[in-house]
Structures are given as C-alpha cells and as structure tokens.
C-alpha positions, -999 to +999 in steps of 0.1 A: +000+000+000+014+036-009+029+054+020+004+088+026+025+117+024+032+137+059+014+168+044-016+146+034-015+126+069-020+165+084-049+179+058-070+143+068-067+148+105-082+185+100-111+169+081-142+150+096-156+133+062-189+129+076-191+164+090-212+190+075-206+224+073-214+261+064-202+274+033-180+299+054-165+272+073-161+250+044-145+281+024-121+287+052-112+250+058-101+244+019-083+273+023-062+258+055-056+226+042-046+233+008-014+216-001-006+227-040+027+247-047+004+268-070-025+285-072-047+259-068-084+262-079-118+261-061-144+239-074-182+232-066-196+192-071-234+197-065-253+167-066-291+175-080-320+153-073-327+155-109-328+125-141-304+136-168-317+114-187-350+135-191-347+166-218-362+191-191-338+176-166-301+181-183-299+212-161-273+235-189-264+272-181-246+302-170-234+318-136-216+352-137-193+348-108-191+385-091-153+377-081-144+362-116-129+328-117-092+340-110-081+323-145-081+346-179-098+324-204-095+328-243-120+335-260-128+324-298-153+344-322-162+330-351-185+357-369-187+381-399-164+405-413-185+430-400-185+418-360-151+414-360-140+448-346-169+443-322-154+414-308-115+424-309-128+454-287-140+434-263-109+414-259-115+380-280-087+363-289-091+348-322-117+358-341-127+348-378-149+324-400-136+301-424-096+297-418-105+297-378-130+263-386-103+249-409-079+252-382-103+241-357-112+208-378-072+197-375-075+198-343-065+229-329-085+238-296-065+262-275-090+283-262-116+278-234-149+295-251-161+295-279-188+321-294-207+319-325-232+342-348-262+321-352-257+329-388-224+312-393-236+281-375-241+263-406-203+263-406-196+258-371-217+227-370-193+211-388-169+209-355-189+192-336-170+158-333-142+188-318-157+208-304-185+188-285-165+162-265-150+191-249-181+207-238-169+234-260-197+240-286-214+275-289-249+270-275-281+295-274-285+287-237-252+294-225-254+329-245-228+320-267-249+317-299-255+353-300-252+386-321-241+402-297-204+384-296-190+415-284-213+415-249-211+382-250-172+379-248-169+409-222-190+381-201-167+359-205-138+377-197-153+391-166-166+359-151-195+341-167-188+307-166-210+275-184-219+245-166-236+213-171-249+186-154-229+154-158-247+112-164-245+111-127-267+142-118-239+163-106-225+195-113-188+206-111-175+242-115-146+267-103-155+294-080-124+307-078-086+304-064-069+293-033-057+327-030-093+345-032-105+358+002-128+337+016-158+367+014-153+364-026-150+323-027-182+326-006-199+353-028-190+327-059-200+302-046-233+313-032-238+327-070-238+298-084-256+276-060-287+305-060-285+302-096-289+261-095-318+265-072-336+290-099-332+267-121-348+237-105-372+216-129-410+214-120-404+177-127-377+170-104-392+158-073-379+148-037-347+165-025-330+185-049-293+197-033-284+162-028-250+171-014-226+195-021-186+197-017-160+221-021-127+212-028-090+231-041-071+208-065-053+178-051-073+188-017-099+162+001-136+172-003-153+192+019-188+186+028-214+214+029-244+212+045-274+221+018-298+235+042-274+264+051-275+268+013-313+276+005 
C-alpha cells in the first residue's frame, strides 16, 4: 500500500468526512488545508435530485461569478467580417470564419470559449466531433450563440462561466482560487448555488441539493451542509 505523504496525513486529520458544514466554514477549511505549490483552484460538485436522462432535466447554463474565476480564459469568435472589430474590442482572442473552422477541424483547440453568430452556425456545426467532446460548442443557452459576440465575450472575460450537469446528476465548477478571500470564494460560490436552485425543474421531485462539496485541487472534499444553502 502507498505510504500517505506527511502533508496529506496533516490535511486528513483536520477533516471529519462525515461532518457538514457552512459554506463559510467549508470556504475557510479548503483554504487551510490546501497543499498545492500553485495557485490551486476552487471547485463546486453539486449533486441534483434531478434525471439527466430526461430533456427538461439536463440542467445546462450560465453563472456570472461577481469575483471572476481568477483564470483569464481565451475567448474564440467565429462571426462576420462586420462583427469582427466588435469582438476584438472586447478582448476575443481569435476571431474569424472560415480559416479559424479549418484550423479548428485539425484539431486545434487552444482556447476555453467558444462564441458563434447564429448565422455562421451552418459552418460551425461542422466541428462538432471537436468541439463537442470538450463541452466546448457554442450554444443559445449558454449565450454563446448570439449577435451580440461582443457582450457576450466581455462576459466571459469578466466571469460568466458554463456549466452542465454530468450522467450522474452532478455539477462541477470553479468558483475561484486558493488565494481568493474567503468573502469572494463565498460570494462565488453562493452565485452559483442560488443560480442552480432557480433553475430547479417542475419535474424534479424529492430532494433537490443532494450534497454538495467544495474542494482546491489535489485537496480532500469538503462537505457542505445544503440546508445552510437555501
């Protein structure tokens, strides 16, 4: 069996894996027993009482963290000669049409969004087997089918972030960085969990925040108690 580091042996004595807590507490615990070298992220896993399976179900959408997410993403704009400008201004960093989807289909994906004219989709569908595996496809109800691409990217860049709900019923997210105050991990966080709870199906019955748990990378989960949550 593989010897547990020291630093690790420390972080699980400081956690209770049964214990739930508030999102403060929980904020300020991943904080203490964070062990990365880096600048370790702060992610979300909210299980939802809901059936994926079902079309009204497959909770998809958008959360505009107030703090930002800590990590500048790029941002790619396929539109019209006439919406480029638009979307330069407001800080894409590729933009274009035909040579972007050509360098797209040889497998080029170093960006993190991706935002599309509804007008050019005809071409954009066409990157789908790319594009869609990596939860990177421009859709209408993430905002990022839109004429408006250069709102849409100043979103982006100031911390709207997509999310989906996985086969399993849960949804995983960044709120933010290790090195965030805990008011603005807390602020995040409580964004996007209000934002879940909005968005609850009339279907889904039973209990709907299953469990939640915050966790930094490499860290042990956390587990938040969901009735401090509503």
């Amino acid at each position: 069996m593989a010897k547990i580091p020291k630093k690790r042996q420390a972080v699980n004595k400081l956690i209770d894996p049964e214990k739930l807590h508030s999102l403060q507490d929980a904020v300020a615990l991943v904080k203490k027993v964070n062990t990365a070298k880096f600048n370790a992220s702060v992610d979300l896993h909210v299980n939802l009482g809901v059936d994926p399976r079902k079309a009204d179900q497959a909770i998809r959408g958008t959360a505009t963290l107030p703090n930002g997410t800590g990590k500048s993403k790029k941002v790619l704009v396929f539109c019209t000669p006439d919406k480029e400008e638009e979307a330069k201004n407001a800080g894409a960093d590729f933009v274009g049409l035909e040579e972007l989807v050509q360098k797209v289909q040889g497998g080029w994906t170093d960006f993190d969004v991706v935002i599309a004219m509804p007008g050019v989709m005809g071409q954009v569908g066409r990157l789908g087997r790319v594009l869609g595996p990596r939860g990177l496809m421009p859709n209408p109800k993430t905002g990022t089918v839109t004429n408006e691409v250069g709102a849409a990217v100043t979103d982006v860049k100031k911390g709207k972030i997509s999310f989906r709900v996985d086969k399993y019923g849960i949804i995983h997210s960044t709120v933010g960085r290790v090195d965030f105050s805990e008011d603005k991990l807390v602020e995040n966080a409580s964004e996007l969990i209000q934002t879940l709870v909005k968005m609850k199906p009339a279907s889904s019955k039973g209990i709907y925040l299953k469990s939640v748990t915050m966790a930094s990378t490499m860290s042990p989960g956390i587990k938040i108690d969901p009735k401090t949550l509503r």
